[in-house]
N, C-alpha and C positions, 0 to 999 in steps of 0.2 A: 497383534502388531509386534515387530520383532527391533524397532529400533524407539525407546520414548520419547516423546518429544520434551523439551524444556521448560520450563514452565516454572509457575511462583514469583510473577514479575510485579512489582507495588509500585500503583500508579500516585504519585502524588504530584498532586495539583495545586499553585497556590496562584491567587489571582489580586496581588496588588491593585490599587485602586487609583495611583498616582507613578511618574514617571521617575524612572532614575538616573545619578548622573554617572553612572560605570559605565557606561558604552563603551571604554577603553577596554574591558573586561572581554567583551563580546567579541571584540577583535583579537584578542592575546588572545581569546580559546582558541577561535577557528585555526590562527596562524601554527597553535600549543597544543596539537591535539594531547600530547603525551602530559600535559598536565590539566588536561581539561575537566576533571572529577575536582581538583583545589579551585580551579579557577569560577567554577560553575557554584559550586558549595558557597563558597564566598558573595558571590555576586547575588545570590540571592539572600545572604543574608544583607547585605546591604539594603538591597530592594524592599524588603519587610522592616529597615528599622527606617528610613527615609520616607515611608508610606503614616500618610496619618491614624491615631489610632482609630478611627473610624469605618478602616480597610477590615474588609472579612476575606476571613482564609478557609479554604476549603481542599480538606483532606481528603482524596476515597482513594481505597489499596483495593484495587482487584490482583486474587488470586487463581492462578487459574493449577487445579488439583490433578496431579499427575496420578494416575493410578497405572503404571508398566505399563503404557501406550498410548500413542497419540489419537486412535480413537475412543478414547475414555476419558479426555479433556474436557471438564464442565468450571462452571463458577456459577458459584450464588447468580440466585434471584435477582435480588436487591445489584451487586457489585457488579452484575453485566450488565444493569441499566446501567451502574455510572460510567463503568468502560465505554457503552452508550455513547452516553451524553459529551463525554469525555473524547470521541472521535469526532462525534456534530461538535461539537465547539473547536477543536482544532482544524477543521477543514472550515468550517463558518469562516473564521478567522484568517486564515491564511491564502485560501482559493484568490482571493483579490490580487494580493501580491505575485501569488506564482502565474496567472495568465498576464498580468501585466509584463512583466519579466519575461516568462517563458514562452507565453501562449497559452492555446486550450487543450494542450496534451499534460495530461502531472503521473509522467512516465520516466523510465529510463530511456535513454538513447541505445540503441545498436549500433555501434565500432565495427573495424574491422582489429583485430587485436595490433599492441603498439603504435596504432596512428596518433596523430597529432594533430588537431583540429581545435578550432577558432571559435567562441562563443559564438559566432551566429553561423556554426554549422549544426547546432545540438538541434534544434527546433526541427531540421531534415532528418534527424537521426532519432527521432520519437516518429516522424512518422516511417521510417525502417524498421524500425522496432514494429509497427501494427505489419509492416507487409513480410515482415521475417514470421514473425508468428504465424500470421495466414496459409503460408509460405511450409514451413515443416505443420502444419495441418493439412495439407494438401488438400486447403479449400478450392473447390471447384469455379472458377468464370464461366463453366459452362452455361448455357440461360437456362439448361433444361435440369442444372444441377446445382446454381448457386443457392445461397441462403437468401432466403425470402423473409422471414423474421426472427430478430435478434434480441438478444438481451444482453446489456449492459451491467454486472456485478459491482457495485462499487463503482458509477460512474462517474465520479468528480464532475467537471462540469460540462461532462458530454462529448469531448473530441473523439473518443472512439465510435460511440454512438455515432458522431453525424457524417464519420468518416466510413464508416462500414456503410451505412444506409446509401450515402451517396456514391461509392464504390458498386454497390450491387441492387441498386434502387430496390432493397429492401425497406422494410419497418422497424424500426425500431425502441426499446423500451428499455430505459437507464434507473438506475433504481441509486439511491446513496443515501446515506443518516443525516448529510446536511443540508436544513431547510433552503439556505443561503446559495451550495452548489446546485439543487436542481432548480430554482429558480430560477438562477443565471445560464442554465446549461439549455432552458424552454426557452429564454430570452432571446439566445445564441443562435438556436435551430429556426426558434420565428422569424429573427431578421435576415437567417439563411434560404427563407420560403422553404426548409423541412415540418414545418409545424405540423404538416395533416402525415407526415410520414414518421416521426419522432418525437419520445414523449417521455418526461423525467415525472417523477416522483419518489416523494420521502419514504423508505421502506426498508426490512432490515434484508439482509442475502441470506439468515438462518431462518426466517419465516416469510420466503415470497409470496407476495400477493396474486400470485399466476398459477391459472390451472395446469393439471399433468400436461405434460407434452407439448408444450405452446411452441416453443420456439425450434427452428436449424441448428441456430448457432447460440451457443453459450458463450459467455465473453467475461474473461475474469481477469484485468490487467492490472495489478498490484493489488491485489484488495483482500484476497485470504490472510496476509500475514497480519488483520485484524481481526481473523474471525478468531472466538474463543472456544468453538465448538469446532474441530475443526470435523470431524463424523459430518453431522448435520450440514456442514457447508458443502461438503462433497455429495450429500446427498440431496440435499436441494439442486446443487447442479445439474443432478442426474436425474430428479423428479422433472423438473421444468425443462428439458432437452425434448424433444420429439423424435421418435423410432429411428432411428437413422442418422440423427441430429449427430453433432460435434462438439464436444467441451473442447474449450481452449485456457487454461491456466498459467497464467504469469503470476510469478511472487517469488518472494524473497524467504528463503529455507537458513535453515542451518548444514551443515556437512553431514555426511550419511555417516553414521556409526560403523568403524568396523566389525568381525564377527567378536572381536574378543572383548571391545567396548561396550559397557553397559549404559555410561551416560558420556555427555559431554564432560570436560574437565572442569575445575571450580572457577578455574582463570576467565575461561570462555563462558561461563554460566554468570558469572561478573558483567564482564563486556555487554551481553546482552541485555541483561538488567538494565546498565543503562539505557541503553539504546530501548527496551520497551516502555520506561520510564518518560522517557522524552514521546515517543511517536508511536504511545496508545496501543502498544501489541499485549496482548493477554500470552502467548504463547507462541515457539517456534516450534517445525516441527520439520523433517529433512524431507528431498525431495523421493527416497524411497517411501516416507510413510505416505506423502500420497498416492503414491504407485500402490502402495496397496488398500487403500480407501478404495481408491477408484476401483479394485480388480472387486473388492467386497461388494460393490454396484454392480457387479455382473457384465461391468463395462469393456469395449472390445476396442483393439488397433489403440493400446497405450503406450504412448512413445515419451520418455525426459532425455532432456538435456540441458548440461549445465553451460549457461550464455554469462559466466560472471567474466570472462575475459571480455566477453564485448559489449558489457556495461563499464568497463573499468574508467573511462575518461570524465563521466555521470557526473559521479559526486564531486570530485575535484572543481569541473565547470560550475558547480551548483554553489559552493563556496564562493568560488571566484565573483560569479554573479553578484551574491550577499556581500562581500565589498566591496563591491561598486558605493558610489554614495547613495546612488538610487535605492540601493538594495536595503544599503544597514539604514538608513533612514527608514523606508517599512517597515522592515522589521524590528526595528523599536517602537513603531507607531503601532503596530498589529495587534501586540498584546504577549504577556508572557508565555502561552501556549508557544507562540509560533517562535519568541527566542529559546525556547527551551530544545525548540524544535533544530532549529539554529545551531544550539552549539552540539549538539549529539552527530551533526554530521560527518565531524573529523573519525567519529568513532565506528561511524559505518565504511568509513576507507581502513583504518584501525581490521575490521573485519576479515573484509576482501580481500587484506593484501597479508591476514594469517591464515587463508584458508578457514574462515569457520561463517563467514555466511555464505552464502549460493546465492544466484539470482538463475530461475530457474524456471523453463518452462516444462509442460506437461497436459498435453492431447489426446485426450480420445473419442469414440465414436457410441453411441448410446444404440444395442441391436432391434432392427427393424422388428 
């Protein structure tokens, strides 16, 4: 691999046990992205001395070890279960508030670049996002050519799942680390009469529990940017695809390295630190290195492009939302995962708007 990915991100988790009274914190961040590292520092120390001493704190650093490429990205044993555990408890945690809010899509929206739209346009614009992807896949509506069984990577709590199955009256199979999102994602498709067509469980996307070749269509809408292997994640997709089958990849990259660039700069290796800190990433890695994961799969008809202009309105809406009263109320009732999660997201507009993350997809076809 000719560009590394990023990596050595320390997850640190602390899980208070009693409520605190900086909420005024939580708002100067979101408003303060540019002081958000004093503002965040602080408020949590607050939070630890306000908590009784009977509160247990728990530390895990996952490392994820760069060796000159992004397919040579591993971590311990032990530190990928906590990464693990540490993704299922932040989607546990949080899935509640975002369908309430958002709905059953926990996606970006697709823009048209520059527009200007109204928080109850976003929720049309997650589902643009699934038929824009479809879309430069050049999935077929034909009956004799659409996908008939899908798979769900990282399915939160199923809206693309029940959205494809019912689009192409296929089957579907959503897989996620949170016990909490596929329960509620079975919940969701039972009171939709998909049950005998759609079906979630707990499982990881580096070890599926699905034979070679199972599925049309592969379906990966935000969810690599958790994987910590990321080799194995691409090759899982490419094991479980069927002869002819389609990978579809959505997620969130870093910038491609020039030829003259060895790594990312120290500044932007900062930025993401936090940003993996808060929302559970073991590693970044750009959307050329998967372009060549995928090509080491032997995989055909691989096409990227970078969709960060018409995610750009996202994150902003997503803020906005979180101060609603509705919003900051949840999210201080949720749990410190999900304000952690919270105030990192001035830092992921921070990103986008220096050019160093992508949001970015990446399709191809598995040969007959």
């Amino acid at each position: 691999m000719g560009s590394p990915c990023y990596s050595a991100c320390t997850i640190q988790s602390l899980n208070p046990t009693c409520p605190s009274s900086s909420s005024s914190s939580v708002i100067f961040a979101l408003h303060k992205p540019q002081i958000h590292s004093n503002i965040i520092q602080n408020y949590t120390r607050r939070r630890i001395i306000t908590c009784s001493s009977n509160s247990r704190r728990r530390m895990a650093s996952v490392t994820a070890m760069n060796a000159g490429s992004s397919s040579s990205v591993e971590v311990g044993i032990q530190n990928q279960q906590e990464l693990k555990k540490g993704i299922a408890d932040l989607y546990d945690e949080s899935s509640g508030i975002w369908e309430d809010i958002w709905g059953d899509h926990m996606h970006h929206g697709y823009y048209e670049p520059q527009s200007s739209v109204e928080l109850s346009d976003h929720r049309a614009a997650q589902i643009r996002m699934i038929e824009k992807a479809l879309s430069f896949a050049a999935i077929s509506e034909d009956p004799a050519k659409k996908p008939t069984s899908i798979v769900d990577v990282g399915c939160g709590i199923g809206g693309s799942s029940r959205y494809l199955a019912k689009k192409y009256g296929a089957t579907a199979k959503g897989i996620t680390l949170s016990p909490v999102q596929a329960e509620r994602a079975q919940a969701l498709a039972d009171a939709q009469g998909l049950g005998d067509k759609v079906s979630f469980q707990v499982a990881d996307a580096l070890n599926q529990p699905f034979p070679d070749g199972q599925f049309d269509l592969v379906w990966s809408m935000e969810s690599g940017e958790h994987m910590p292997n990321k080799e194995k994640f691409v090759g899982e997709l490419a094991r479980v695809a069927a002869p002819g089958g389609t990978i579809i990849l959505v997620t969130w990259c870093h910038r491609d390295l020039s030829p003259s660039e060895e790594s990312l700069t120290p500044e932007e290796k900062e930025l993401l630190n936090k940003i993996c800190k808060a929302f559970y990433l073991p590693a970044w890695c750009s959307a050329a290195d998967y372009v060549k994961l995928l090509q080491s799969n032997s995989l055909q008809d691989i096409k990227a492009e970078d969709w960060s202009e018409n995610v750009a309105p996202f994150w902003p809406a997503v803020i906005k939302s979180a101060l609603t009263w509705k919003g900051f109320t949840s999210v201080l009732r949720s749990g410190w995962k999900t304000i952690k999660a919270a105030l990192a997201m001035p830092l992921m507009i921070e990103g986008y708007k220096k050019g160093l993350i992508k949001f970015a997809i990446i399709t191809c076809r598995k040969p007959e």
